[in-house]
LUMNU-596687 format. One record per residue (C-alpha): residue in one letter; x, y negated, z. Coordinates in steps of 0.001 Angstrom, whole numbers, plus 524288, in hexadecimal, padded with zeros to 5 digits. Layout:
# residues N
AXYZ
...
//
This chain:
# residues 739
X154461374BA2F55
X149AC12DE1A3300
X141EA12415A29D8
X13D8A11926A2F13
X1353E1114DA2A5F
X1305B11B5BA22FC
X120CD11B04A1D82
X116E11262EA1B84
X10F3912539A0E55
X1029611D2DA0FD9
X0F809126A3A17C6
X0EE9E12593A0C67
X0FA35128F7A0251
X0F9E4136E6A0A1E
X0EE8414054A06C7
X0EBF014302A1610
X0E6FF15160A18E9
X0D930153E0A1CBB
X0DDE6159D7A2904
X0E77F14FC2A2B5F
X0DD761455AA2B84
X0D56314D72A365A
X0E05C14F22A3EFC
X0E1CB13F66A3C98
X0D4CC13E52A4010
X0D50D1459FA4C15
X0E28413DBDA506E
X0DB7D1325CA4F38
X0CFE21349FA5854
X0D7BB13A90A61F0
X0E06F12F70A63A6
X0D53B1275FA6506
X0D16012B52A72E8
X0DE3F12FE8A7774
X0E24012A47A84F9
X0F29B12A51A84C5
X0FC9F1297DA7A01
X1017C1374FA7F24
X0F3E213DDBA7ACE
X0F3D31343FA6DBA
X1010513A60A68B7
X0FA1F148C9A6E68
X0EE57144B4A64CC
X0F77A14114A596E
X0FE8514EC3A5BC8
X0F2B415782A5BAC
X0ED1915034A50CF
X0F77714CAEA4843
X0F7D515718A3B93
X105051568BA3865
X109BC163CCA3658
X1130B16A8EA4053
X1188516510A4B7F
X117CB1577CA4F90
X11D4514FE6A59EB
X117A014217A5D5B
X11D7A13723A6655
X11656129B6A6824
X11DB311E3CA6C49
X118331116EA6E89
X11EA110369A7190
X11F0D0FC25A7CDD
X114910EDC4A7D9E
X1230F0E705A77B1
X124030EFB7A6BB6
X132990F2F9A6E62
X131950FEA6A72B6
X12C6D10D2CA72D3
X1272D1156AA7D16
X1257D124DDA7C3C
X116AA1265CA7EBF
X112DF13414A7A2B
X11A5A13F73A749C
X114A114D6CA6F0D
X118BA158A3A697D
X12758154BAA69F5
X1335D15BBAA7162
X137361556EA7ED2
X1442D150D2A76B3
X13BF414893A6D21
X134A5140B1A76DB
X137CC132ADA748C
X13EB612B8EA8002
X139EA12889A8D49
X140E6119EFA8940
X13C3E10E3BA8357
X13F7310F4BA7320
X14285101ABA6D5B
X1397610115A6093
X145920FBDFA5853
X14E49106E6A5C9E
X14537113FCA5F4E
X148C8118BFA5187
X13BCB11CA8A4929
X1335411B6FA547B
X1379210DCAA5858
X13553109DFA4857
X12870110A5A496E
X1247810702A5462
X128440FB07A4A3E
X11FDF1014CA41D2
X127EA10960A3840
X1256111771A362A
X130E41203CA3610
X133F612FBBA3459
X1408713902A3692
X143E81475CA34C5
X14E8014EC2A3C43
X159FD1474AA43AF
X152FB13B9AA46DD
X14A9E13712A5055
X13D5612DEAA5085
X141F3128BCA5F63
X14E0D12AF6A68F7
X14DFC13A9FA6D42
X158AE14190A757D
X15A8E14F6AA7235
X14FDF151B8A68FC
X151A6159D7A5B2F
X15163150E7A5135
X14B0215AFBA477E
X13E8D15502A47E1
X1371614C7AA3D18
X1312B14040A438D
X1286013503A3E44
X12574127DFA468D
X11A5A11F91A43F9
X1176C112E2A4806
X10DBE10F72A50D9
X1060A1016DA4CDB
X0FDF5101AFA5A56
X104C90FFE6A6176
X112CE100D4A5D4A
X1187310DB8A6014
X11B871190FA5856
X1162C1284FA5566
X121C013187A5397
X11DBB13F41A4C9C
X126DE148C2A4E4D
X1299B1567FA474E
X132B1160B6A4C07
X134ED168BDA4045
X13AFC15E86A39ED
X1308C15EDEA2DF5
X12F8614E28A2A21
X1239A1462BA274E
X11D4214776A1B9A
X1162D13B98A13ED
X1096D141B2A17E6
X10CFD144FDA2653
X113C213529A262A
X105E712FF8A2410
X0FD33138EDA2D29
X10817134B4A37D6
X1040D12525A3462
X0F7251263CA368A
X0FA2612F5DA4375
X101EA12300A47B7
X0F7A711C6AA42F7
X0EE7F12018A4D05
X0F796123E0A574E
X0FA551142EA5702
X0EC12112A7A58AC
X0E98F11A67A64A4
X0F70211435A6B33
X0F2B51063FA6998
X0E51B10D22A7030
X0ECAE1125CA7B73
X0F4CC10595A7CFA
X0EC3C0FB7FA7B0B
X0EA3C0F307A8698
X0DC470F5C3A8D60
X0DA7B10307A84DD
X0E4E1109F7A8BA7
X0E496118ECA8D49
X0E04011A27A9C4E
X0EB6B1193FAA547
X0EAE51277FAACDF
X0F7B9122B7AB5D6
X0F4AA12280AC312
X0F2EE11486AC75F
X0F08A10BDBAD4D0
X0E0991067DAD535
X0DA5F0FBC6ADC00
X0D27A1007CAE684
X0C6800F9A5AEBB5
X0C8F00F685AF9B2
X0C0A70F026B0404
X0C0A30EA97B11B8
X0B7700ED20B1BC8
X0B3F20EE0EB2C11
X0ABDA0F724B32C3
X0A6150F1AAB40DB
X0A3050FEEAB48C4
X09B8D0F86EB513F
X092600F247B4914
X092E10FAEEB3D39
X095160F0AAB3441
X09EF60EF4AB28F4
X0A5820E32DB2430
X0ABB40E546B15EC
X0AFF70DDD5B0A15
X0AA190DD3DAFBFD
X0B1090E8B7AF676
X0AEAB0F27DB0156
X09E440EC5EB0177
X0A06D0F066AF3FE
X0A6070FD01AF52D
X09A4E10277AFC30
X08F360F963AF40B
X08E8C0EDF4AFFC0
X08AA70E0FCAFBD4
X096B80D84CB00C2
X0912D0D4D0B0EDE
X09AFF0D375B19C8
X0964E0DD5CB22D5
X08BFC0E8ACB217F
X088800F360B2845
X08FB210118B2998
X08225107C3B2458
X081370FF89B17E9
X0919E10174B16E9
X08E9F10E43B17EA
X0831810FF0B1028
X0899211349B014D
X08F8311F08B0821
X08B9012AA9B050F
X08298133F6B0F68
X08B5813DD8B0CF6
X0979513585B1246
X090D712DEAB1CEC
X0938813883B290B
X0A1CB13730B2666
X0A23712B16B23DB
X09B1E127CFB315E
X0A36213096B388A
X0AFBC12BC6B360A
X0A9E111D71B38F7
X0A6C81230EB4738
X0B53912716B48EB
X0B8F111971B4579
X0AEC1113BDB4E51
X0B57811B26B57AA
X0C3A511942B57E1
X0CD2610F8FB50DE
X0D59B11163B4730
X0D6AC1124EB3A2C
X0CD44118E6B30A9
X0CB7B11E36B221B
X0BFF2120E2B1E23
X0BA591275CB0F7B
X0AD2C12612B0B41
X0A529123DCAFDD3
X0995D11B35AF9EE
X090FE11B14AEF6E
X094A11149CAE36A
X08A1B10B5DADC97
X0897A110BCACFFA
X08A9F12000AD58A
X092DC12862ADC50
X09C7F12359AE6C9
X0A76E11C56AEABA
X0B20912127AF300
X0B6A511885AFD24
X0C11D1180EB096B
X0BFE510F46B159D
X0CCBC10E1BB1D99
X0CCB7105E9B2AC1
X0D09C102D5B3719
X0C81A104A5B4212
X0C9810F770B4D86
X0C7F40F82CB5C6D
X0BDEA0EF85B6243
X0C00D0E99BB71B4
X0BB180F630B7744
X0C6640FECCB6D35
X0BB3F10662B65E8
X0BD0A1024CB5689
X0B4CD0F711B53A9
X0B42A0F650B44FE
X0BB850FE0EB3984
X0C5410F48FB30B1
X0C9AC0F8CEB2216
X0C8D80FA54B13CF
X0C07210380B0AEF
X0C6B61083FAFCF1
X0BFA310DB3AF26C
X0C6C3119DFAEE56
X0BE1D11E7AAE4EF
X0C7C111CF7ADA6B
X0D0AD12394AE2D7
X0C93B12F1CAE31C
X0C50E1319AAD65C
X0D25713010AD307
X0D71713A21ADB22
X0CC9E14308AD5C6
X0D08213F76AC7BE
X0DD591469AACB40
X0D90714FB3AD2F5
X0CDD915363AC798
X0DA8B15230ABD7E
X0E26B159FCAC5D4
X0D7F916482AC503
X0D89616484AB968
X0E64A1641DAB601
X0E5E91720FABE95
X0DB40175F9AB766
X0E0E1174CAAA9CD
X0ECF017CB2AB076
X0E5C7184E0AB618
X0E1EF189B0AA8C8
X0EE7B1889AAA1FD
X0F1D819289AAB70
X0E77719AC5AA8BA
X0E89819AF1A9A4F
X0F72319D44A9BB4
X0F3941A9D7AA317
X0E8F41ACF5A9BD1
X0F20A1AC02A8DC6
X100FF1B144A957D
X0FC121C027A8FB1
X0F38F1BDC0A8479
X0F7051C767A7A4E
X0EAC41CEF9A744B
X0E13D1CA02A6D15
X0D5A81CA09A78CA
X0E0421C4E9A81DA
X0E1FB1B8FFA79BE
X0D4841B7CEA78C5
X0D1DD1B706A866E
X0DCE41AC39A8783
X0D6CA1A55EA7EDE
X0CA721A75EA8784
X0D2651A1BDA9277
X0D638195E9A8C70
X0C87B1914CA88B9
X0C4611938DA9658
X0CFD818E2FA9E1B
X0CD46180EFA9686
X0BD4318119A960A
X0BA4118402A8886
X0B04118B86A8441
X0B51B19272A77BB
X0C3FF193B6A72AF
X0C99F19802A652B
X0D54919D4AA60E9
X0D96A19D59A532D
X0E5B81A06CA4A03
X0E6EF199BDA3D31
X0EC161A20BA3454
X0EC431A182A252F
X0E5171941EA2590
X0DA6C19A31A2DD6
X0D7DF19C24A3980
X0D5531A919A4179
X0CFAF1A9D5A5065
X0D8061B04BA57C3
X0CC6A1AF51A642F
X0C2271A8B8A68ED
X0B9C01A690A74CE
X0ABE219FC5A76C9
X0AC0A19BB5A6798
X09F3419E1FA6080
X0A1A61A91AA5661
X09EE01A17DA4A12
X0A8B3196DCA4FE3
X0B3181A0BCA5074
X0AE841A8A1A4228
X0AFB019935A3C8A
X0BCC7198C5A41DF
X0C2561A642A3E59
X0C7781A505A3093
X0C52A194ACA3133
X0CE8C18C76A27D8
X0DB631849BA2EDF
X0D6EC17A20A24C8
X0C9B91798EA2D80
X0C95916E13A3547
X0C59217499A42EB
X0CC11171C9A5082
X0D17E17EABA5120
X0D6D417FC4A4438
X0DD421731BA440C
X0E42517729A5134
X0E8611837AA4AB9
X0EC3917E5AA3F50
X0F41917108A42F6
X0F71D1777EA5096
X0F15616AE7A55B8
X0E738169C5A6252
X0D9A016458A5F4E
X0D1AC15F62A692E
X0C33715D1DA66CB
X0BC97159B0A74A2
X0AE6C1573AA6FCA
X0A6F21582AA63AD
X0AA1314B5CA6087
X0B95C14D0AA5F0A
X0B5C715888A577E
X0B161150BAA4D3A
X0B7EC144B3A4E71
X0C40F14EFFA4A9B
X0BC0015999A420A
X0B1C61503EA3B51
X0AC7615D23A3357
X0A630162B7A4221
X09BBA15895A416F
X091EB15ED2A3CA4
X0946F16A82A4596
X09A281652EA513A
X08C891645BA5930
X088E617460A5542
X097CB17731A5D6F
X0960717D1DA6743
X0A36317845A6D64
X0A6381691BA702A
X0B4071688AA70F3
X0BFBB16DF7A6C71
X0CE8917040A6F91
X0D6A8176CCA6510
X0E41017879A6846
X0EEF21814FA5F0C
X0F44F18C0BA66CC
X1033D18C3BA6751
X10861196D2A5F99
X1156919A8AA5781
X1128B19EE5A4AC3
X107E219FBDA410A
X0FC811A092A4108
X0F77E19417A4948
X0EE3A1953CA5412
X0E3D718C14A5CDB
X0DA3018D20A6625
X0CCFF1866EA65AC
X0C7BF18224A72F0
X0B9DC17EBEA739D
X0B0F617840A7E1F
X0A05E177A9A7F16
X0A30916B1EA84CF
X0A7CF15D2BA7ED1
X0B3AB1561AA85BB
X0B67E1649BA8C6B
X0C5611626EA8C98
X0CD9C15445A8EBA
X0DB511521BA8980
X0E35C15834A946B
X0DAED16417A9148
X0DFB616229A839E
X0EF8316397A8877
X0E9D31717FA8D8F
X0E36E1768BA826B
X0EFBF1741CA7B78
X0F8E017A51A85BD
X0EEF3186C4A85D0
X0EFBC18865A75F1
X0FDDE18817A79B6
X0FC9719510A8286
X0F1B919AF5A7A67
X0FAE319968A6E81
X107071A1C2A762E
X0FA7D1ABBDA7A93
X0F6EB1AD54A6C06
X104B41AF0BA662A
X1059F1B941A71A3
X0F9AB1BFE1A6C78
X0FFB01BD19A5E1B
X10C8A1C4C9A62E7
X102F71D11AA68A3
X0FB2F1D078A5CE6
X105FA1D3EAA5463
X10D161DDB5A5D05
X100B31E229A5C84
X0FF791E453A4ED9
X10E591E766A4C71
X10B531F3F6A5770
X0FE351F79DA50FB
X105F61F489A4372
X110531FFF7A47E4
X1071E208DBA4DB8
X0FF6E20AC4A4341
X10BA920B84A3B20
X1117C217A0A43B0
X1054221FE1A4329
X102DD22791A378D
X0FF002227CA2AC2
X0F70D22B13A2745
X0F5C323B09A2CB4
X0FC01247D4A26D6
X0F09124FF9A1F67
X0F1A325E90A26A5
X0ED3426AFAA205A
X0DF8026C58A2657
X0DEF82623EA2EB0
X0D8A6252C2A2B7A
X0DED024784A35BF
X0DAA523A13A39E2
X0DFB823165A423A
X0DC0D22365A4607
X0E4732194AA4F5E
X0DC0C20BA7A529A
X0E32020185A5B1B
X0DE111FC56A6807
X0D41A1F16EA66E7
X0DA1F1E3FDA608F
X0E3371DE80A6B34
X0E8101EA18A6FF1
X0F7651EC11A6EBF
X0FBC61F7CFA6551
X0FAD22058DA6A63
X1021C2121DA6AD5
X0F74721C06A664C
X0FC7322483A5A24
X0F9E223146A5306
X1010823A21A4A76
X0FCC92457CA414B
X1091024D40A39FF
X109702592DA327A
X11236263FBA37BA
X11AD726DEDA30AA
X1139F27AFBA33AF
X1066B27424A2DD1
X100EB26FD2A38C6
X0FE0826154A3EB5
X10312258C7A4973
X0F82B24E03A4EC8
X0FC422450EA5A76
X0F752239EFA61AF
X0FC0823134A6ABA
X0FD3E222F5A706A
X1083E21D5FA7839
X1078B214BBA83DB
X1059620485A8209
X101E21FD77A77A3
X10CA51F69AA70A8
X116061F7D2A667F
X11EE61FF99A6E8C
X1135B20967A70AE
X111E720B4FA6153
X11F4220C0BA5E1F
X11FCF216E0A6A14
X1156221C9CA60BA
X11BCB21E25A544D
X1287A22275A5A7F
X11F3622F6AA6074
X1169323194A55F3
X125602327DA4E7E
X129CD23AC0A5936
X11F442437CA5825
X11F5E244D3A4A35
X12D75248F8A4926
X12B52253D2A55A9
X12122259D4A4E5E
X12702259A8A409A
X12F9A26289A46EA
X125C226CD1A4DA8
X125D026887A5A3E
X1192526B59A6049
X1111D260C3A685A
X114C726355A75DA
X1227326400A71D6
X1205025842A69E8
X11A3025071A7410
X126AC25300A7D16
X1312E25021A73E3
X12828242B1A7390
X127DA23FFFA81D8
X135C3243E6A843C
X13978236CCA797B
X12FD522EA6A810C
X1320822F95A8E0C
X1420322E73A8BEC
X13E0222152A85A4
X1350D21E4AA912E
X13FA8222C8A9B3D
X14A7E21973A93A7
X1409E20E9EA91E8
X1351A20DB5A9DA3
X13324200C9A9CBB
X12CE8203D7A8F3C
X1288A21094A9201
X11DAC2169CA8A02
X11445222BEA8A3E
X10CDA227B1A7EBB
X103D22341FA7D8F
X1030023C4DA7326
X0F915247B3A6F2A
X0FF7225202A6577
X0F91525D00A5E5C
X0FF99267AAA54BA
X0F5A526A72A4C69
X0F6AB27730A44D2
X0E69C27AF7A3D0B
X0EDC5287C8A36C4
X0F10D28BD3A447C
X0E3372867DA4977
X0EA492815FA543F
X0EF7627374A5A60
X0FA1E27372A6413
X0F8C72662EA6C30
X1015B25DB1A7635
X0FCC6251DFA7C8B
X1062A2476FA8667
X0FBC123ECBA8E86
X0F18523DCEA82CB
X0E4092404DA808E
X0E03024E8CA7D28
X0DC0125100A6E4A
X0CFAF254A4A6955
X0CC3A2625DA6343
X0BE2F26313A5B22
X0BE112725AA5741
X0B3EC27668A4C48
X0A76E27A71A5540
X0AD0F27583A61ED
X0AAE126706A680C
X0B55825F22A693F
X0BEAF25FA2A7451
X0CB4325B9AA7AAF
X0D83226449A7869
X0DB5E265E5A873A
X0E79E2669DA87F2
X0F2522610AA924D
X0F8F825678A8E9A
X106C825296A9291
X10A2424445A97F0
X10AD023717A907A
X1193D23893A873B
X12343230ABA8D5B
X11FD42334FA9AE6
X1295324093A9F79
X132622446DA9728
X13139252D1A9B90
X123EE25335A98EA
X11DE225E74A9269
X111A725F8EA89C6
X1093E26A14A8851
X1065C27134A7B6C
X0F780277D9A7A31
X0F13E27CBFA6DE4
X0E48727C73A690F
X0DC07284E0A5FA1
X0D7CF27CCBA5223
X0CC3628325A4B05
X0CAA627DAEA3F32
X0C1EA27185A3DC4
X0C8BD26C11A4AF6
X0C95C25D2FA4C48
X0D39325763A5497
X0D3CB24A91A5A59
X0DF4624391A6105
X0DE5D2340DA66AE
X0E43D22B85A6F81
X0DE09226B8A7D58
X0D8BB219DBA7708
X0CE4622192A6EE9
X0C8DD22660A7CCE
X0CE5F21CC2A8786
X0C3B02134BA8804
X0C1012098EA919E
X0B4F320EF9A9914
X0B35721ADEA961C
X0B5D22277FA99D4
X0C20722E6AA93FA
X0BAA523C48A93C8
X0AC982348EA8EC6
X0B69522FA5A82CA
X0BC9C23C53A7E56
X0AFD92417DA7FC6
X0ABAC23742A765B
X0B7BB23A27A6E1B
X0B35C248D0A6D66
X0A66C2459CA69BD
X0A9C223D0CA5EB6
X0B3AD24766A5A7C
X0A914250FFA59C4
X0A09C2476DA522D
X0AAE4245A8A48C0
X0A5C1243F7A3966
X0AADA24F7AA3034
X0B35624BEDA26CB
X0C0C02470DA2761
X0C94D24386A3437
X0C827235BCA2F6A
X0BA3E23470A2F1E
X0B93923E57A3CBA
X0C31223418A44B9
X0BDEF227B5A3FF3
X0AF5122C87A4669
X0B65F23204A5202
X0BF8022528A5466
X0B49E21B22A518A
X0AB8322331A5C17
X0B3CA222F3A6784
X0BC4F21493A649F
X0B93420C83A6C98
X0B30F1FD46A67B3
X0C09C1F7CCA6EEE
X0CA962018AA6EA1
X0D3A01FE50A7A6D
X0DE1A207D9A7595
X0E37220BAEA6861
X0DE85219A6A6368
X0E40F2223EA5BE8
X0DCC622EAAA5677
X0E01223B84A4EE3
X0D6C52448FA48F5
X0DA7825379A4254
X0CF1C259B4A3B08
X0D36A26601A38DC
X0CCD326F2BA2E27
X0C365277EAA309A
X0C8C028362A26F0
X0D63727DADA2351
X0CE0727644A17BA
X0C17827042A1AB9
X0C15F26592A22E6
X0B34B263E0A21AA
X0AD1E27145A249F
X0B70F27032A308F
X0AF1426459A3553
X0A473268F9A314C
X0A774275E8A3A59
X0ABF926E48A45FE
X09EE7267A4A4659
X09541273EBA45D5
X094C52771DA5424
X09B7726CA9A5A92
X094CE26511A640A
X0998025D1AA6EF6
X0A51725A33A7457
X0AD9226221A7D44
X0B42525E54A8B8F
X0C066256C8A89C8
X0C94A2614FA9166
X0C33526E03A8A5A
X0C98B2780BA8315
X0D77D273F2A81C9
X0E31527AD2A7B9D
X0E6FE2874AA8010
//
């Protein structure tokens, strides 16, 4: 259904938002120096603040007034673009009535102009245009209709829409024509005698090299607004003409009067005399400086045309396998470089606020204003994010002209212009980057079309680092769900563990531990971390740390255990190798009545013993391979004396893997803080020992596991308190093993 004729309330009946009136503001200063209809309707688009999406076509009329011409289209499917055709005013439906000056809207299953093919789902207004006549279609594809409110703010968009198209068409304040076109070229006649050395030339080619018009001069004074540096050519070429006929082209510059030069080409014939030698030279000279610069003005906008691909494609690259948090970060990084700015921001608005997600080159107090700023603010960034609109601010002057309220600031900026562009992303919450340059005019309006396309890739790079983020999460999320809640309380024995993930960024890991109480009254502790870092690796995880648990329950010792284990694993790895995994595992029976641990290990690190009176040292024991690697695989079984007062300690690789050092220098370290452990409880002992040895940027996830056992059965204290008198040092890694 269509209404023709239809009229918006009066604009000063409608109470106009505060933001509104901005964006109006901004429209209409952009459309003020705007060189094409095509970049006027891109103007209205960016700056109109209708909610949602918005298509716009323009069409104006011909000089007769009959009909209308297509001259811009935005934002609109390929199906809604008007005709290529002349439209007759008095039969081109709303659009045609908007042209005679009547304003007219529709909703679905009608159209504003003829369209082949298109979905007529869409809510349309057209407005007329008063200057000239044409008319302003708006478009919206969800089908949602004009409100009073939006009817107004579209008149006064018309409104100055039809003043920047009577602008662009007025007759001697046309937008520059950019077309390739013929130009008159400033052509002269002239004769060289090469016997006398004297030239004979007309007015314009006396002009062209600053003659007064005399008939004849000589070659020297022809020659003399040439420049030294062209002269031995010059005269070279004119002794190969003085030497043979024919004919001749010849390139050469003079000297401009007001500065620089003038570029000019001398084509002739050379005559025969009686005696055959050439007599005199006959032709015309052009000036081609026009020519020239010209051809450098597209060879220059060529460059640059490469240029600006050149670093599409490098951003592209840069963003194809952005997923962590750094990784984006460095994009990010990329993008402000490829395109010359000095500083970028990225920011989410979430919950009316919004919340850096990175930024490069920024001051800090820039980006601490930022974090946490209001969407209501009226900033270039946040009005990106929040109307998912570009805003382009080239100097300090457009700033204000569009953000009156950075007046008294703008000069204490360290930036001078500004690009914010939305980055395309599905879903909540919203997102834009902030481009920012030390220096005014830094980008032009085809740089503009970039900035827009690159928000476009950095938006698909952040939803990929959205997507990580929460696998991320969901992985940690599980992982921490299938380790223990909380650890099993054994008769004379106090146990702590601690897992930490890798540093933020870092996909999910595999590392686990396990303590369970065993029928016969003693303990079971285990450790262990399985390959990769994903959720596969942590579901892998829960299913051994399950396994484990049940083979024990039953009184299975560790080396059997461990085999039952690998057996499961690598007949999942033999069905499967394409997903393949390994995991390592360290598993202790603990038994302090029998003063005794039995202990198994597949591909991990060794244990730590601290006896009462003794340093600390490694259990050496051998360890089998990796689970999941031979099915036939066998692990050996030692066992260890316990006094009482023994500490043990079991970890994962990431608590002693550390880029740059030493493996042997870091479980030396580990020994040393496990001798200076605090008495007390395991809790207070392992938070020391773990803060000690973690590294500032933990590469890996770590997982720990700490048994205190009694010193009598009873007194955890005077057991610490033992293990301490007399125990200095640490011991070699490989000393003293099981027997």
């Amino acid at each position: 259904m269509s209404t023709e004729g239809a009229s918006a309330p009066a604009s000063g009946a409608v109470r106009m938002p505060r933001e509104w009136a901005g964006a109006l503001a901004r429209l209409a200063a952009g459309l003020t120096t705007v060189p094409s209809t095509a970049l006027a309707l891109e103007t209205v688009a960016a700056n109109c603040p209708l909610p949602g999406r918005v298509g716009w076509a323009l069409l104006l009329t011909d000089d007769s007034g009959t009909h209308l011409f297509c001259s811009a289209m935005t934002g609109l499917d390929p199906a809604w673009a008007p005709p290529l055709r002349p439209l007759d005013t008095s039969g081109a439906r709303a659009a045609g009535a908007a042209a005679r000056g009547r304003a007219g809207q529709g909703g679905p299953g009608t159209a504003p102009y003829p369209v082949t093919g298109a979905p007529l789902t869409f809510a349309w207004r057209a407005l007329p245009l008063h200057r000239p006549s044409g008319a302003l279609v708006a478009v919206r594809p969800d089908g949602r209709g004009f409100g009073a409110d939006e009817a107004a703010l579209l008149d006064m968009v018309a409104e100055h829409m039809a003043a920047c198209t009577a602008r662009l068409t007025r007759p001697g304040d046309r937008a520059p024509d950019t077309r390739p076109r013929m130009r008159p070229l400033e052509r002269g006649a002239f004769t060289l005698d090469l016997r006398t050395h004297e030239v004979e030339c007309d007015r314009v080619v006396a002009r062209m090299h600053g003659l007064p018009p005399e008939p004849v001069v000589p070659l020297a004074d022809f020659l003399a607004p040439v420049p030294g540096s062209d002269l031995p050519p010059l005269r070279r070429a004119l002794e190969e003409v003085s030497a043979r006929q024919g004919d001749y082209q010849l390139s050469y510059r003079v000297r401009a009067p007001g500065g620089g030069h003038r570029y000019l080409e001398a084509r002739g014939r050379a005559a025969g005399g009686s005696d055959g030698a050439p007599s005199s030279l006959v032709g015309h000279i052009t000036d081609v400086t026009a020519e020239r610069e010209d051809r450098s003005s597209r060879e220059r906008s060529a460059g640059r045309r490469l240029e600006r691909s050149d670093r599409m494609l490098t951003l592209t690259g840069a963003l194809a396998h952005t997923l962590t948090r750094e990784q984006f970060a460095e994009s990010a990084r990329q993008a402000a470089t490829a395109f010359g700015a000095d500083a970028v921001t990225v920011a989410e608005g979430e919950r009316g606020q919004l919340h850096v997600v990175t930024a490069h080159g920024q001051p800090p107090e820039y980006v601490a204003a930022t974090e946490g700023l209001s969407m209501e603010a009226r900033t270039p960034l946040s009005d990106a994010v929040r109307y998912q609109r570009p805003v382009f601010c080239p100097s300090p002057e457009a700033l204000v002209a569009a953000y009156p309220h950075y007046a008294a600031v703008v000069e204490r900026l360290e930036s001078r212009a500004w690009a914010a562009v939305p980055l395309s992303v599905s879903g909540d919450p919203p997102a834009g980057c902030l481009l920012s340059f030390k220096s005014a005019d830094a980008f032009g309006a085809e740089d503009q079309a970039l900035f827009v396309a690159a928000g476009a890739l950095l938006g698909r790079a952040l939803e990929r680092h959205r997507a990580f983020r929460t696998e991320q999460d969901r992985a940690l999320e599980l992982q921490h769900g299938l380790l223990p809640s909380r650890l099993p309380h054994p008769s004379g024995a106090d146990l702590a563990a601690e897992y930490r993930p890798a540093a933020a960024g870092a996909r999910a890991g595999g590392d686990w531990y396990d303590a369970l109480d065993l029928p016969d009254g003693s303990f079971a502790l285990a450790i262990g971390d399985v390959q990769g870092h994903s959720m596969r690796a942590a579901a892998l995880m829960g299913r051994l740390r399950t396994m484990m648990r049940a083979y024990l329950s039953e009184g299975h010792p560790p080396d059997r255990v461990l085999g039952l284990a690998n057996r499961l694993l690598a007949s999942d790895n033999d069905a499967d190798p394409d997903g393949a995994l390994l995991a390592t595992c360290c598993l202790m029976r603990v038994a302090p009545a029998e003063r005794n641990v039995a202990l198994a290990v597949a591909g991990h690190p060794l244990p730590l013993l601290h006896a009462p009176g003794h340093a600390p040292r490694v259990l050496g024991h051998p360890p089998g391979p990796p689970l999941g690697v031979d099915a036939g695989a066998r692990y050996p079984c030692g066992r260890c004396p316990l006094p009482p007062g023994s500490e043990l300690l079991l970890y994962t690789d990431g608590l002693v893997d550390l880029p740059g050092l030493d493996p042997d220098k870091a479980v030396a370290g580990l020994l040393k803080a496990l001798a200076d452990a605090p008495e007390g409880s395991a809790r207070e002992a392992l938070d020391q020992i773990f803060e000690s040895v973690r590294p500032a940027v933990p590469g890996d996830d770590v997982a720990v596991l700490l048994a205190r056992l009694d010193g009598d059965g009873h007194d955890g204290g005077a057991a610490g308190a033992g293990r301490r008198r007399g125990a200095s040092g640490t011991a070699p890694p490989a000393s003293g093993g099981p027997s």
